[in-house]
Backbone as CSV, one residue per row, in Angstrom:
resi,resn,N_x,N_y,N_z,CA_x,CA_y,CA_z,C_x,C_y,C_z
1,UNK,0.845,-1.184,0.000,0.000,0.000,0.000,0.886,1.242,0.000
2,UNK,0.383,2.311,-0.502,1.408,3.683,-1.027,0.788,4.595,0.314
3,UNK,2.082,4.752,0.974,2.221,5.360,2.553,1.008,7.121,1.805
4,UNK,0.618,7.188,2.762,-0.551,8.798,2.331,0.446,9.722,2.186
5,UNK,1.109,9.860,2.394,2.150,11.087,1.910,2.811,10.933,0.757
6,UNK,2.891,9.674,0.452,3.865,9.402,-1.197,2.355,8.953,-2.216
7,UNK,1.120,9.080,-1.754,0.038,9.039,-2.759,-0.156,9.982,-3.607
8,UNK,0.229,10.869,-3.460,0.203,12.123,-4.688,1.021,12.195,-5.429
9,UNK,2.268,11.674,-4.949,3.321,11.383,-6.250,3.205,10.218,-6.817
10,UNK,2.945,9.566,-6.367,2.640,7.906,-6.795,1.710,8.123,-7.816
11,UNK,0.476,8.569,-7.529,-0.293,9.347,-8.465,-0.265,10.091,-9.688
12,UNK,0.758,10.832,-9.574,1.104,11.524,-10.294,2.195,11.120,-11.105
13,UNK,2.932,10.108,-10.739,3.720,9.573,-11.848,2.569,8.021,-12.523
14,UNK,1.488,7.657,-11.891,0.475,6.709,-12.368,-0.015,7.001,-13.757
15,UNK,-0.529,8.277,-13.517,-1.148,9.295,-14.693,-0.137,9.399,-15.880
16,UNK,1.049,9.733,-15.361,1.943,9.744,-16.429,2.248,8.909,-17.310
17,UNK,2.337,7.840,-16.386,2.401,6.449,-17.152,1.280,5.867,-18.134
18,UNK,-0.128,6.326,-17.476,-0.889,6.010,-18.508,-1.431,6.802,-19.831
19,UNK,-0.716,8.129,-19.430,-0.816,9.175,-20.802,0.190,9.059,-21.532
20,UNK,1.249,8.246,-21.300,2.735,7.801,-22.163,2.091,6.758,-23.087
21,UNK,1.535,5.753,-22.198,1.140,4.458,-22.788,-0.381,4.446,-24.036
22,UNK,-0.918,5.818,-23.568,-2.125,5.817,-24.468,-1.687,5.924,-25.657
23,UNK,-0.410,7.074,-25.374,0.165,8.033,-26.194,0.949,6.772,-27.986
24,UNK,1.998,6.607,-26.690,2.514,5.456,-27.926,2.100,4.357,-28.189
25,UNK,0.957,3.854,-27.649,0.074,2.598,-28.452,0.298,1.884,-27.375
26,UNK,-0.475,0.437,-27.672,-0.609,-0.719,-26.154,0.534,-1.062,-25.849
27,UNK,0.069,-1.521,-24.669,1.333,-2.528,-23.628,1.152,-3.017,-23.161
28,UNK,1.345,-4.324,-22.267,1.287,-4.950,-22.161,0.370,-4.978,-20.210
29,UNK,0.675,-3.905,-19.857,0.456,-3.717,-18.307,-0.601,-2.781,-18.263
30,UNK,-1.273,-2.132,-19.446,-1.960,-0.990,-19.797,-3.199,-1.075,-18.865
31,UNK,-3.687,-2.321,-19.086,-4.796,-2.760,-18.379,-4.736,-2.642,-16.408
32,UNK,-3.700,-2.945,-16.237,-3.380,-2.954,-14.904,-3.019,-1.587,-14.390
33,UNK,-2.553,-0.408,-15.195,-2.118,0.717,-14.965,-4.004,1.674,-14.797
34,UNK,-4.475,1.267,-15.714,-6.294,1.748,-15.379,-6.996,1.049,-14.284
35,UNK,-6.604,0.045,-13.893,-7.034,-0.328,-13.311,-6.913,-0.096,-11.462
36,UNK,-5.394,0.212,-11.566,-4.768,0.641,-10.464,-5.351,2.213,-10.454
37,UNK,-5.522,2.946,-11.700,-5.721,4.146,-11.030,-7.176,4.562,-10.765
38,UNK,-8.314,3.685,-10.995,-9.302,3.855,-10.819,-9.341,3.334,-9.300
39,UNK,-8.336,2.482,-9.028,-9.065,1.978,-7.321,-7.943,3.011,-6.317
40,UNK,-6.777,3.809,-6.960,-5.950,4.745,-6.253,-7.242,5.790,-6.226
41,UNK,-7.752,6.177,-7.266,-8.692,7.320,-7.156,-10.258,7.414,-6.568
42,UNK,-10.165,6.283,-6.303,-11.795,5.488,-5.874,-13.118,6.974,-4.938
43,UNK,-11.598,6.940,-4.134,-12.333,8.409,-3.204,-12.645,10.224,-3.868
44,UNK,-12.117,9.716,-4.915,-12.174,11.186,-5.736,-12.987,11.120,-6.974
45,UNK,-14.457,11.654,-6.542,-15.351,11.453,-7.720,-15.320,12.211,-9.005
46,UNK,-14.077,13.655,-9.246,-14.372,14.185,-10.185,-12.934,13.257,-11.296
47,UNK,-11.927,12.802,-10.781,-11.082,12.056,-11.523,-11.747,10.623,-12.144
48,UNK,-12.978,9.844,-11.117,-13.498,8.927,-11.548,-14.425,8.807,-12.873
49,UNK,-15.291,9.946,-12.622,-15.893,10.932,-13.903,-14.848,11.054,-14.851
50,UNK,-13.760,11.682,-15.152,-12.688,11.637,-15.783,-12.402,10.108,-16.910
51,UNK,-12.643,9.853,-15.345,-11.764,7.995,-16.254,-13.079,7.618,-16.784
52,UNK,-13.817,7.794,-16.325,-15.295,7.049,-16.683,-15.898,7.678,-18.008
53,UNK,-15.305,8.842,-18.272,-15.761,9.978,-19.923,-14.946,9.629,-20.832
54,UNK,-13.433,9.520,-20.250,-12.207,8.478,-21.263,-13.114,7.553,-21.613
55,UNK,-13.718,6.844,-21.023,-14.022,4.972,-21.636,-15.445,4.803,-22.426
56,UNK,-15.651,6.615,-22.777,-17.406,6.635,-23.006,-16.937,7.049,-24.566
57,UNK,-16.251,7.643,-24.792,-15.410,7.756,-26.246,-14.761,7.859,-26.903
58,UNK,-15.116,7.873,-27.578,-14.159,7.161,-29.342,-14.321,5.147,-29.091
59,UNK,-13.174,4.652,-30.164,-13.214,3.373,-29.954,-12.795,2.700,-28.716
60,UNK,-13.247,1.792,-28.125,-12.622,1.141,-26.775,-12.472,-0.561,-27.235
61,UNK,-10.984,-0.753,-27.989,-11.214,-2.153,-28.328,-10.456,-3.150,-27.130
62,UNK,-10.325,-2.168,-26.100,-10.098,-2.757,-24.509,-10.834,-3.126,-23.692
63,UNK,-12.228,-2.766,-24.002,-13.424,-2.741,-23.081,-13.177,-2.534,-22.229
64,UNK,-12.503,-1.216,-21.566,-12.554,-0.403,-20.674,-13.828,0.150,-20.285
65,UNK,-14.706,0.148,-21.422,-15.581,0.502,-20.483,-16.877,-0.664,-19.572
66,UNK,-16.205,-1.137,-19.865,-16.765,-2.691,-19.172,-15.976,-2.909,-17.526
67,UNK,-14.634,-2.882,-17.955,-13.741,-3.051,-17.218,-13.696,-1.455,-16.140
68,UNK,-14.644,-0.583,-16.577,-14.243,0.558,-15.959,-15.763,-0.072,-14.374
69,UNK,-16.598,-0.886,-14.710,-17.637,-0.743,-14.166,-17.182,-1.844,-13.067
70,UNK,-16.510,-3.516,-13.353,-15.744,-4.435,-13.090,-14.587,-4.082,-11.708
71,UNK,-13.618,-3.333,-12.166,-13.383,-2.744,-11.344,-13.587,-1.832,-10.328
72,UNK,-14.986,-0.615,-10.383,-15.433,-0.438,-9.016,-16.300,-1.072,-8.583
73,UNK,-16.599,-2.422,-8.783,-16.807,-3.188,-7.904,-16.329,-3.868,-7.288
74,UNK,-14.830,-4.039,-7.749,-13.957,-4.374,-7.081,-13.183,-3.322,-6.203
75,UNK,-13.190,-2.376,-6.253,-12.669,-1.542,-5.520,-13.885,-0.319,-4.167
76,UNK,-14.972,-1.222,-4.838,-15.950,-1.101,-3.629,-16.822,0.705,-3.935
77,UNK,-16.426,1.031,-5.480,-17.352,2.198,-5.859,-18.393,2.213,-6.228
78,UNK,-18.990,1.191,-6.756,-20.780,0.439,-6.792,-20.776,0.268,-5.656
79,UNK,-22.164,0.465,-4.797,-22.498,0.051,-3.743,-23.073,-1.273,-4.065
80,UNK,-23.284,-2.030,-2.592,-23.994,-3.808,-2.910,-25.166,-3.379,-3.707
81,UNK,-26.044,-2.859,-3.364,-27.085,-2.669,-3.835,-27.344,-2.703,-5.842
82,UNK,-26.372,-2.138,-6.073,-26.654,-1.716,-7.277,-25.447,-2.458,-8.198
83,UNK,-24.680,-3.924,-7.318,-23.526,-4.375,-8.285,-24.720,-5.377,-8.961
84,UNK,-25.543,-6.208,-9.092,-26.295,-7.140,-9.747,-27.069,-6.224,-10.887
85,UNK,-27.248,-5.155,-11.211,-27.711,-4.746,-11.969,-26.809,-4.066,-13.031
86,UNK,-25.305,-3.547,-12.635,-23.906,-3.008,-13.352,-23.678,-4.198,-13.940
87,UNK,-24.055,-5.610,-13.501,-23.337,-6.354,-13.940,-24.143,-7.315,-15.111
88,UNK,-25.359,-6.728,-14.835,-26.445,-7.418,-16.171,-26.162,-6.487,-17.280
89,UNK,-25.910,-5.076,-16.997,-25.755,-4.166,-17.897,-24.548,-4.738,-18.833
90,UNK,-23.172,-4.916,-18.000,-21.881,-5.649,-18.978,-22.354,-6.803,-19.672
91,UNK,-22.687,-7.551,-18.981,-23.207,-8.907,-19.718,-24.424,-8.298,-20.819
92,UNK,-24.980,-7.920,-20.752,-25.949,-7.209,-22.008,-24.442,-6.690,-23.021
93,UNK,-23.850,-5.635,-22.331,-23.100,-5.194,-23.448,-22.414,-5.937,-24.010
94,UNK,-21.961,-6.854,-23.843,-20.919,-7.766,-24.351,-21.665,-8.625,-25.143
95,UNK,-23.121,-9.649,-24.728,-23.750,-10.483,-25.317,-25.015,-10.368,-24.935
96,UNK,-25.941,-9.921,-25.980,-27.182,-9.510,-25.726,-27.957,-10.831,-25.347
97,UNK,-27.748,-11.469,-25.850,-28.778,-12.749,-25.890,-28.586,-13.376,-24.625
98,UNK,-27.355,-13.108,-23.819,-27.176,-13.720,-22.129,-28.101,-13.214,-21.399
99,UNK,-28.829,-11.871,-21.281,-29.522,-11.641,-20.679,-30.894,-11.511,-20.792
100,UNK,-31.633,-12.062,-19.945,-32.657,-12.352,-20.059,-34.164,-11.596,-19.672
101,UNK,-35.493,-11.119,-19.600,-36.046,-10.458,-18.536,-36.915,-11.029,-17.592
102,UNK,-36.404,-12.411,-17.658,-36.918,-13.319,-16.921,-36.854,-13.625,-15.506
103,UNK,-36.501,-11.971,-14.634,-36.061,-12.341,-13.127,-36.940,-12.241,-12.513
């Protein structure tokens, strides 16, 4: 875990890393670098908005924006309440015919 005093630089070289990596095309850790900074930023709703408007356009052949929803539930930014329904939504997006309205 990144001591609270070295979280803003940690941060701030995170970001860097993933505006390098957008920059010059994929890699291999790309996935793990969004992923880390959505659960570093978990408590800060206007950067989450941020990441969450990144994954709303242009092409996403990462499914980030799948993976953007995946991960705050893993990082505990869906509340319980509302992860069974984020998660019919992915499964719709990905394969319509999985979901059903049969609940």
């Amino acid at each position: 875990m990144v001591d609270a005093d070295k979280k803003p630089d940690a941060l701030k070289v995170l970001d860097k890393l993933w505006d390098l990596t957008k920059k010059k095309g994929e890699c291999k850790f790309q996935e793990t670098l969004f992923r880390n900074r959505m659960h570093l930023y978990r408590d800060n709703n206007a950067i989450l908005a941020n990441i969450k408007k990144e994954t709303e356009t242009g092409p996403d052949p990462n499914a980030y924006k799948q993976l953007y929803v995946i991960q705050s539930i893993k990082s505990g930014i869906i509340p319980d309440p509302q992860v069974e329904k984020e998660l019919t939504a992915v499964m719709a997006s990905l394969s319509p015919s999985s979901v059903t309205n049969d609940t």
